[in-house]
N, C-alpha and C positions, 0 to 999 in steps of 0.2 A: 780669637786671634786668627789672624791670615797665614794659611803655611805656605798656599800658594797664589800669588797676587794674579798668575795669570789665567788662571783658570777659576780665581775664585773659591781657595778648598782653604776649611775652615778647621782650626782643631777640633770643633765637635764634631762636626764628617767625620772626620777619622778618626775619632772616637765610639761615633754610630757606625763606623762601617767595623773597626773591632769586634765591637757586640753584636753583630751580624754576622763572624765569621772570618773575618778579614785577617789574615797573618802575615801577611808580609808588602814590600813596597810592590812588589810585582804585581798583588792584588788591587792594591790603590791604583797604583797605574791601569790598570785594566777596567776599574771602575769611573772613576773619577779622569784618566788622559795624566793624571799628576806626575810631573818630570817631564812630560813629553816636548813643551818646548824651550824655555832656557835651561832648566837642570837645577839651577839653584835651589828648588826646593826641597830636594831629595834626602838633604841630611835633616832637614830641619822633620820634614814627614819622617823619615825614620827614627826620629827623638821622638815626637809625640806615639808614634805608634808602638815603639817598647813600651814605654809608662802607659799607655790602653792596655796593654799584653800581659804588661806585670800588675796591672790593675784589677784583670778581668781575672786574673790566675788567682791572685790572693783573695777576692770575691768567692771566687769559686772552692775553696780551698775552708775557708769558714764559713758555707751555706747550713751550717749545721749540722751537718750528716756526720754521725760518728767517722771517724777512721779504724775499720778493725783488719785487725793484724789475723791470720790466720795460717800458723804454719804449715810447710807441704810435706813436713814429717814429725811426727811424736817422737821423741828419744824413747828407748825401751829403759822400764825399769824395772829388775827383778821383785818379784814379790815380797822376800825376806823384806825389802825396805818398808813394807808398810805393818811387818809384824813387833809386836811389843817382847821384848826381851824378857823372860821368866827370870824371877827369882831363885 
């Protein structure tokens, strides 16, 4: 679909330029001229380019790679706790 009739910018463009890097409308504009001369297009690019953003994050997010936690401190635990109590 057309996000920008005048320059010709396509939801896939700004979906390829997402996955290239691209984060925000200031990028497009600088890529692509996008907004630069009616304006009209700008909310419409900045819908598509959240859902690339939120698209590429949750992609990213289940590429398979564990998620491990690793805390930046061990709690102490006295010894007694891991001894067995006599009869």
């Amino acid at each position: 679909m057309y996000v920008c009739l005048c320059k010709g910018i396509t939801d896939k463009q700004i979906v390829q330029a997402v996955e290239n890097g691209a984060a925000s409308v200031r990028e497009l504009r600088k890529q692509f001229g996008l907004g630069n001369q009616c304006g009209k297009c700008t909310c419409m690019a900045r819908g598509v380019l959240n859902e690339a953003l939120q698209s590429t994050a949750s992609c990213q997010k289940s590429s398979g790679k564990p998620e491990i936690f690793i805390p930046s401190s061990t709690p102490s635990v006295s010894p007694s706790y891991f001894t067995l109590p006599s009869n």
